[in-house]
N, C-alpha and C positions, 0 to 999 in steps of 0.2 A: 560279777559278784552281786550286784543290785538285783539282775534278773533269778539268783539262786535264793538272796532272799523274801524275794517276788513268792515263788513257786513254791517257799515253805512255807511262807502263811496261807497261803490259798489253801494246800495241802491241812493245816490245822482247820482254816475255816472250814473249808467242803468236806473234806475227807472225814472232819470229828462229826459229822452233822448223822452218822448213823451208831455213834459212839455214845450217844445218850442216853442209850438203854442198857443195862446190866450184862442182855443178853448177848450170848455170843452170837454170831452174825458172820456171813461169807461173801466175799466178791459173788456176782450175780452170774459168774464163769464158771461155779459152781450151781452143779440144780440135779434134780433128776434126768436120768437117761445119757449122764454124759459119756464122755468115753476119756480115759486116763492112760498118757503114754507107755506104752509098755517097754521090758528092758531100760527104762531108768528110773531114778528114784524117784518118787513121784511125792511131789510139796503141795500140802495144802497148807492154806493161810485163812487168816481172818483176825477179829477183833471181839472183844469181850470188854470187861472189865478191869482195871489196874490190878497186876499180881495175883489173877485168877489163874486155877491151874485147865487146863483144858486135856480132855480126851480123846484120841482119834481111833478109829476100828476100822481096818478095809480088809475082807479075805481074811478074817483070822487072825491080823497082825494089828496091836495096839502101840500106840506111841503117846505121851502128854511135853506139855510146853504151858510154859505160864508167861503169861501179857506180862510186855516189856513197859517203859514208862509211856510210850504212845496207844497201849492198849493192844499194841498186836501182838499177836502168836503165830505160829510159824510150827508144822511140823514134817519132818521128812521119811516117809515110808520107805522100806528098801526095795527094789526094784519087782515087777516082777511080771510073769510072762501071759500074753494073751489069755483072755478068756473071761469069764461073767454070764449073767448078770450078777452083780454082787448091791451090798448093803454100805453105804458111805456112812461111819454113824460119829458124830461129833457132840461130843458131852461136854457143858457147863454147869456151874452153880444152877442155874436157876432155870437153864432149857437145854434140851436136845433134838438136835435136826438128823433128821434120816433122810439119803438120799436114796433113792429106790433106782434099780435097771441099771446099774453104772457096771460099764465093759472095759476093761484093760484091752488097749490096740492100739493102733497109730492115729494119732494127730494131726491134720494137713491146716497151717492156715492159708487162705484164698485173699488174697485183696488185689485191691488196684481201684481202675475207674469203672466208664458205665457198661465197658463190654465183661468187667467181671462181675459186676452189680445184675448185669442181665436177666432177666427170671427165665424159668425154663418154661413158663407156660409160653413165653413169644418165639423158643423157638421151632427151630423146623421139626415137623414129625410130635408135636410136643403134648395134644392130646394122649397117640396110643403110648407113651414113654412116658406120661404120669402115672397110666391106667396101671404102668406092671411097673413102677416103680415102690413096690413094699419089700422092704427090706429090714426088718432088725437088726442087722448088724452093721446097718450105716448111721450115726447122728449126726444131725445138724445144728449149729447154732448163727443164728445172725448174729451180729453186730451192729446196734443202734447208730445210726449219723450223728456224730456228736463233735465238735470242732471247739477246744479247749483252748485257754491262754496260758496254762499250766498244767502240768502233767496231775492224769487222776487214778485216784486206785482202786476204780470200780469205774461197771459200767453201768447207766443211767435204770436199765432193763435187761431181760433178754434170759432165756433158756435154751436147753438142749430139745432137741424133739427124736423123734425115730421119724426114720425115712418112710414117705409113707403118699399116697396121694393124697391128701389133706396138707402136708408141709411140704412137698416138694413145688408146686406150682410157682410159689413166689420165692422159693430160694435159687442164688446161683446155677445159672444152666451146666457154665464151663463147670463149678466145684462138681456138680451133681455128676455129669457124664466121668469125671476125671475120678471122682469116689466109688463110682460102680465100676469100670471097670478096673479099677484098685484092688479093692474088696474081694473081686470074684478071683484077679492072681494070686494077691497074696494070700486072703483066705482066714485073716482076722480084721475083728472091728476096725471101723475106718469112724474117726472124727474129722468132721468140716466146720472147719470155721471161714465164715464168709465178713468181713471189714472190707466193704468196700463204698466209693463213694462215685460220682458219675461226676466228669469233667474235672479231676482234679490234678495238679500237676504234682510229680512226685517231689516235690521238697517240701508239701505239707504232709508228706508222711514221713520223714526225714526227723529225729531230734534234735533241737537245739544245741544239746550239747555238742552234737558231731558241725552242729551246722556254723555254726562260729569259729569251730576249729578251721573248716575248709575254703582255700581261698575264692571258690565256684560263689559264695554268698559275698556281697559286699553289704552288712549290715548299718541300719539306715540309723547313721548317728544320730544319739541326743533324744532321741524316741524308744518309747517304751511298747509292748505289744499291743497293748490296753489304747495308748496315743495314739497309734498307728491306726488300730482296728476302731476306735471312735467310740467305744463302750467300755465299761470295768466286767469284770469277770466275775460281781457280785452281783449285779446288774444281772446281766446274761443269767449267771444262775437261776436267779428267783423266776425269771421269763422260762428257762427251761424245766423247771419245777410246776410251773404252773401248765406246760405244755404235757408231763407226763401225768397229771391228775384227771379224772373226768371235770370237762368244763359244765359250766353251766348250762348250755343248750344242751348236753345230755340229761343232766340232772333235771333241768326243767323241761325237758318232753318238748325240745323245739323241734321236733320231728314227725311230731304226733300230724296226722292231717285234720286236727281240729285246733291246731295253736295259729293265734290270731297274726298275719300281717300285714292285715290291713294299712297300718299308720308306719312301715319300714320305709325305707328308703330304694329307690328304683335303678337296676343300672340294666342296660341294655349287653347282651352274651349271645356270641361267644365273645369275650377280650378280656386281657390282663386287669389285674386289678388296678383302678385309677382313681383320679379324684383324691378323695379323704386318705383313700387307703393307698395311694400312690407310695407312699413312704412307711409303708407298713409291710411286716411280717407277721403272722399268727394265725388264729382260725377265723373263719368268715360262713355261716352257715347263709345260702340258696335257696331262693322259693320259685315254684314256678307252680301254679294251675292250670290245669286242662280240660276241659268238657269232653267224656266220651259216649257213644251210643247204647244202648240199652246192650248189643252182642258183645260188648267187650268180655263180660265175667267170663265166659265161655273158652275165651281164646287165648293162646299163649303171645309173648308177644317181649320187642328186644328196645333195653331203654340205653340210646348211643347218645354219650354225651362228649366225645373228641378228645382231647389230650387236656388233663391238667393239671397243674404246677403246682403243690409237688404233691397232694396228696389229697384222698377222698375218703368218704364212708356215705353212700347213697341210699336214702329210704323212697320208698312209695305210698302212701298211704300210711303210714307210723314203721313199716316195713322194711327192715334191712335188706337189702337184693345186692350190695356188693360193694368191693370198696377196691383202693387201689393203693399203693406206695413209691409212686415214682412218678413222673413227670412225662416219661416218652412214652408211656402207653396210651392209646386207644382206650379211653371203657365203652365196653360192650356188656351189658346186665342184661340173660332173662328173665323174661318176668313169667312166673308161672301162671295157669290159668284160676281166676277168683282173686289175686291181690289187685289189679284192675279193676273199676267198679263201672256202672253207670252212672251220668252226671258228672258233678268235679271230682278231680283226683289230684293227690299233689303232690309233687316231686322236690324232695329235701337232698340240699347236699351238702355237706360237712367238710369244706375246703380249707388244708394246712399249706401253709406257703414257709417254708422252711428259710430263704432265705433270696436276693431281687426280687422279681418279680414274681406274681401268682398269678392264682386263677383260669379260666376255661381260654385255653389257647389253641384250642383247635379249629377247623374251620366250620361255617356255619352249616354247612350241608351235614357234618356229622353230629351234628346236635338236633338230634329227633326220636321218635316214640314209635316202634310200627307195631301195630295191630291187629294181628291177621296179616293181609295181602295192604292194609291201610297204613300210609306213612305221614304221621304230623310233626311238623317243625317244631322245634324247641325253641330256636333263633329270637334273641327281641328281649321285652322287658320279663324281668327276673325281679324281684326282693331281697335285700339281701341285708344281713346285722352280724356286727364281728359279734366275735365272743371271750375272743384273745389276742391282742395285738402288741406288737414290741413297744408303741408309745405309752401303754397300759404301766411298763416298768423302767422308764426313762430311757426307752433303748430308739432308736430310729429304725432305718431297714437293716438287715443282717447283710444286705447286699454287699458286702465287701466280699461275703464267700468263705471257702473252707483255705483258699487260697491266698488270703490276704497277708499270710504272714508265714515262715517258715514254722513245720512241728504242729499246727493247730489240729491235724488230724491223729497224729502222733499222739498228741498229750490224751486225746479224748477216744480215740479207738483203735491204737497200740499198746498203747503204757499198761493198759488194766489189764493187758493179756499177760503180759511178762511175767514168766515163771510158772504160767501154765507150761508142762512141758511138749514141744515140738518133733514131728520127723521131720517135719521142713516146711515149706514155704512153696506154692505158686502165687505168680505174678503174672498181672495183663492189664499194661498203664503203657502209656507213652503219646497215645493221640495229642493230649495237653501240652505237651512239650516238643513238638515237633518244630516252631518257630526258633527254641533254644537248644535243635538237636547236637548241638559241639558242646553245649554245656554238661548233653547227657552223660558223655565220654566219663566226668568225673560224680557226676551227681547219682548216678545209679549203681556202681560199684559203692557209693559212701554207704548208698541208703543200707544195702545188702551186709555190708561191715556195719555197720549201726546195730541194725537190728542181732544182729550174730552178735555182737558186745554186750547190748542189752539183757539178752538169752543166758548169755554166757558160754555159748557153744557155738561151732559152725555147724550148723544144721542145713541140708541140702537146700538149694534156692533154684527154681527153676520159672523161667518164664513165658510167656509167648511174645514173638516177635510181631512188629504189625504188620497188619493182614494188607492187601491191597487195596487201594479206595480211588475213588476220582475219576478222570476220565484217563484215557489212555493215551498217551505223548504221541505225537505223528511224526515227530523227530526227537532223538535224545535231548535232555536238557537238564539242567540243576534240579534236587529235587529235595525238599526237607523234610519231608517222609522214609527217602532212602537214605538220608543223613542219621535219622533215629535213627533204626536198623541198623548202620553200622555201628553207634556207639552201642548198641544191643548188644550186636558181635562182642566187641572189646571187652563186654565183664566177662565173656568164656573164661576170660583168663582166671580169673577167680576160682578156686578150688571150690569144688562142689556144687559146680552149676552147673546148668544143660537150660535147652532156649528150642522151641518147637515153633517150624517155618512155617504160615499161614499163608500165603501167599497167592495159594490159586481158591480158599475158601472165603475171601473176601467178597464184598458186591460194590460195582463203582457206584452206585448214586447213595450206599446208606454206609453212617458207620459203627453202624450197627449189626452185621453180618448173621442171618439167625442160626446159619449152619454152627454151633455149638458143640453138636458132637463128637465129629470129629477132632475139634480142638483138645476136648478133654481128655479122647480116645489116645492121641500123640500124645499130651503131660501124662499120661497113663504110663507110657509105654518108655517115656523120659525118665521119669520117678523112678521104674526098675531097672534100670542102668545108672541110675548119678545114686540113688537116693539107698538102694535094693542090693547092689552090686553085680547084678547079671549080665552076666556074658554074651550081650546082646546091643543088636548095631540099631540107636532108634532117633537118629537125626542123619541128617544130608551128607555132599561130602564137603568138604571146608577145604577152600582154595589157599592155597600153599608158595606157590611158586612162576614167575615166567621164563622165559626164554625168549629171543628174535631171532628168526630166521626164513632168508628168503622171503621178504616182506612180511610175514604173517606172526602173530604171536604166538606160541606154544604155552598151555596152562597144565600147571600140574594140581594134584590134587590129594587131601589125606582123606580118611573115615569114609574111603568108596566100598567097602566090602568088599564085594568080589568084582568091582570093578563099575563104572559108569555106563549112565543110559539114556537115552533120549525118550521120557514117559510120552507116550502115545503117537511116535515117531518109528515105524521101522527100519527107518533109511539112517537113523542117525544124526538129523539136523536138528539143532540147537536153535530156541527161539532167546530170543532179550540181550541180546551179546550187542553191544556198540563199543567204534575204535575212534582214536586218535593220536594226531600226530604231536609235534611240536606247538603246534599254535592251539593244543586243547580243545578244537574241536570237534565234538563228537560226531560219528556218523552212523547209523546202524551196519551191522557186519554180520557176515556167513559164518559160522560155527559148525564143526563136526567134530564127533571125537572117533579117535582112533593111537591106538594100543592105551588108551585109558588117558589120554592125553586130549585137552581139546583147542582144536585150532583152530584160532581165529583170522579170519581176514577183512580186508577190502579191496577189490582190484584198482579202485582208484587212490587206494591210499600204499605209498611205494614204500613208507619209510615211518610203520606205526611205533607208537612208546607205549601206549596206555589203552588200556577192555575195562568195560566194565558191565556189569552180569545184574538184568532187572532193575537199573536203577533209574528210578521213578517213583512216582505217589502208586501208580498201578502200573505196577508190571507185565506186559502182556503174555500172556500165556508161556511161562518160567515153564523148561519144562527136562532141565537138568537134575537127573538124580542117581541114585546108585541102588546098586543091587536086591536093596530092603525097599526099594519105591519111595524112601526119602529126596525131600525137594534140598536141594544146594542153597543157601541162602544168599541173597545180592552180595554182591560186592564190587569191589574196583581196584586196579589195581598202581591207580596213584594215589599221590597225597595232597595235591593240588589245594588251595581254598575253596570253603562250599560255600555256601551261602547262607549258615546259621555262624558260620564261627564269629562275626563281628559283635552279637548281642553280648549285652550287659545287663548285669540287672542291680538293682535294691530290692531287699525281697521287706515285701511293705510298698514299699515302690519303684515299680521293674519297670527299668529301661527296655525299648522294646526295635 
């Protein structure tokens, strides 16, 4: 009760703060170029004035609604079928907004962690696949990172774009492959919405409300989320307010290469932000000078400054040349020929640290200048002056994370979607949660009913299972990688979901995998079987059943199509298959199928109980599938204990 009247003053405080003007006004999930569900009724909202009447116009069809005592209105258009560009035209007393380009089509939201956050410039092939990626009939919108203690009804920023090489580069790889080929099957507009956030575990995208209902949380008495998280949420506001405004080092031309700083303060780069700013979050602008030779103007030339945390916007001489929004990339700027000069030149950078640590974390070899065939180290003393930092608004470091509390990503980059209408949902999370994969069992069926409650509809949910990573087992053994994965499996059971096996697209040393395409090409191809309804086989076959006999285990199998295959095998043998007996354990074992059955052995095991199929952190070369070239996904076929089901947690503070 205390935490509902928590969320409704917040709600008054934050939410009235664009209520003070007469004008009518939109959630910012409204803009031009969007794309509006088709075949259902399609709600827009927003807020005006007390007891204004408002007017809506979409395609010819008009509806009005008048502001309730909180100021909002609400109207619902009836349904209606593919097609546009159309005119969004919303009239008040005193303004009207026209949305221009807006398409009736399907809706996909995209979230999860950093492998759905992914840009598609990192990955493979991703040059020539921006070059032809113009499409009008695909839009995009991000989703600002915004981690709330209360649920909001808007989000911070943010528009619709058209697909295009200018907006595809830094959006979603998996969303983008998974919308194109979408698009091209079904053959009306396709909305992407991308909410995603890198390293986060799925019970901060989980609501509150579901989350206290479910025994999986053991919430941490006598603390409030504010107590827990170490800041007030009014706090936070004005800091995040202040992060969305131009700061002062823009306004003031701290970028110019004539602004003085001489008298800043010196710290030696590449490394994390320390010292003063040790316990600091916000902006921190970068100086560096360099002396170059009279042939530089002439020459083109690449400004590497390594990975870092979390964000940039880099000049050259007063010079914008590139910026970045994430923490795992690499920048690589070139510089074209003439922004280079002879004598000093000098390298500005604009670094937001969103939340721990900040700063150039890369290593020092990748912190350099080449020019021509000429390569000068960046490495060493730099200048440097915040411009916005969390102690600037009584805040400390935001280091607690998007994770520090159940729902914080929920309040601030689900909530303000709701009632936008959905076809469905892809998901691609779990890496975070790998330590607590027996808790996944109940925690990712919740999140999936949550957000379907929220919606008010079950709308299709589809996900990717995790990909393979690490090094590869020389003998079977426990694995809480292949423990996700199975609780993955488990929410099949859930009406309206489908789960796309990755499992040979993954790379043992990164978990980061750039191969992309194909992940999207499979939710593609998912979508039109869960989502589409087509009579079409686009997942593995799913183990069913055993049998013993004659030492060996007999495995049956459903969704083979026209029967089972050994991919890249003509003989027939089956790789990643381990048995066991009574004493549990495992040994690797012989595999083949035959009449669609696959049997397993070991000639020194006389009297097996238990197979189990890829399980591991990397599966080695899985390579069971059926007729469609779908991969099988791990399994086992006991119930033995794993090695994640012991964890507990307090979410606030998790037992580990």
């Amino acid at each position: 009760m205390k935490y509902a009247k928590f969320i409704l003053i917040l709600c008054v405080l934050f939410g009235s703060i664009s209520l003070i003007s007469a004008k009518v006004a939109l959630p910012h999930i409204f803009s031009d170029n969007m794309v509006l569900q088709r075949k259902m009724p399609i709600r827009i909202w927003g807020f005006a004035d007390a007891k204004e009447v408002v007017y809506v116009t979409l395609n010819g069809v008009s509806q009005s609604a008048i502001t309730d005592k909180t100021r909002k209105w609400e109207v619902i258009l009836p349904a209606m079928e593919a097609g546009g560009p159309f005119t969004l035209q919303i009239k008040g007393k005193a303004n009207e907004i026209l949305f221009e380009n807006v398409l009736i089509g399907d809706v996909w939201l995209c979230s999860g962690q950093s492998n759905m956050e992914f840009f598609l410039k990192g990955s493979t092939n991703a040059r020539e696949d921006i070059r032809r990626s113009d499409n009008k009939h695909i839009r995009l919108f991000t989703v600002p990172k915004n981690k709330q203690t209360a649920v909001e009804v808007d989000l911070p920023e943010g528009n619709w774009e058209e697909c295009n090489p200018l907006t595809t580069p830094y959006f979603s790889a998996v969303a983008y492959y998974f919308g194109k080929a979408l698009q091209k099957e079904v053959g009306v507009p396709i909305g992407l919405i991308n909410s995603s956030w890198g390293g986060t575990d799925i019970e901060t995208w989980t609501s509150w409300e579901s989350a206290m209902a479910n025994p999986a949380y053991m919430i941490h008495e006598g603390k409030s989320i504010e107590q827990a998280l170490g800041y007030s949420s009014r706090d936070l506001e004005r800091y995040n307010q202040a992060l969305r405004m131009e700061d002062k080092g823009m306004t003031k031309h701290w970028y110019s290469a004539e602004y003085d700083v001489s008298n800043l303060k010196v710290c030696k780069l590449p490394s994390a932000w320390g010292g003063e700013l040790a316990d600091e979050d916000g902006v921190v602008w970068f100086y560096k000078d360099i002396v170059l030779p009279q042939s530089v103007s002439e020459l083109s030339a690449v400004l590497s400054l390594g990975t870092i945390d979390d964000r940039d916007v880099t000049f050259v001489n007063g010079i914008e040349v590139g910026a970045t929004n994430n923490w795992f990339s690499g920048r690589r700027y070139p510089l074209k020929p003439g922004i280079l000069k002879p004598g000093r030149n000098r390298i500005t950078v604009k670094v937001t640290d969103m939340e721990v640590k900040g700063g150039f974390t890369g290593k020092p070899e990748n912190l350099f200048l080449k020019v021509g065939d000429e390569r000068y180290s960046l490495a060493g003393k730099w200048h440097y002056e915040p411009s916005i930092l969390t102690s600037y608004y009584g805040l400390g470091s935001l280091g607690s994370g998007p994770n520090a509390f159940s729902s914080l990503l929920y309040n601030g980059m689900i909530a303000p979607l709701v009632g936008y209408n959905l076809k469905g949902v892809i998901w691609y999370q779990g890496e975070n949660n790998v330590n607590k994969a027996y808790a996944y069992r109940s925690l990712f069926p919740l999140m999936i009913k949550d957000w379907r409650k929220q919606w008010g509809y079950d709308f299709p949910f589809i996900w990717v299972q995790l990909a393979n990573f690490m090094s590869v087992d020389a003998q079977p053994k426990e694995s809480e990688w292949a423990e996700l994965r199975e609780a993955q499996n488990m929410a099949l059971s859930l009406p309206g979901t489908g789960q796309v096996v990755i499992t040979d697209l993954g790379e043992a040393g990164d978990i980061h995998p750039k191969n992309k395409k194909d992940v999207g090409l499979r939710l593609a191809a998912n979508a039109l079987q869960v989502a589409y309804g087509r009579d079409t086989i686009a997942s593995g076959p799913v183990y069913h059943s055993m049998k013993l006999a004659s030492g060996k285990i007999i495995l049956s199998f459903t969704n083979m199509d026209k029967g089972l295959k050994a991919k890249g095998n003509k003989y027939g043998y089956l790789n990643g298959f381990a048995i066991a007996g009574d004493d549990r354990k495992f040994v690797w074992a012989k595999a083949y199928i035959e009449d669609d059955k696959v049997i397993v052995f070991n000639e020194t095991l006389k009297h097996p109980v238990a197979v189990r199929y890829g399980w591991g952190n990397n599966p080695d070369d899985m390579n069971l599938v059926n007729s469609a070239g779908y991969l099988a996904s791990p399994f086992r076929t006991d119930s033995w204990p794993g090695i994640t089901q012991p964890v507990l947690y307090k979410y606030g503070l998790k037992k580990r």
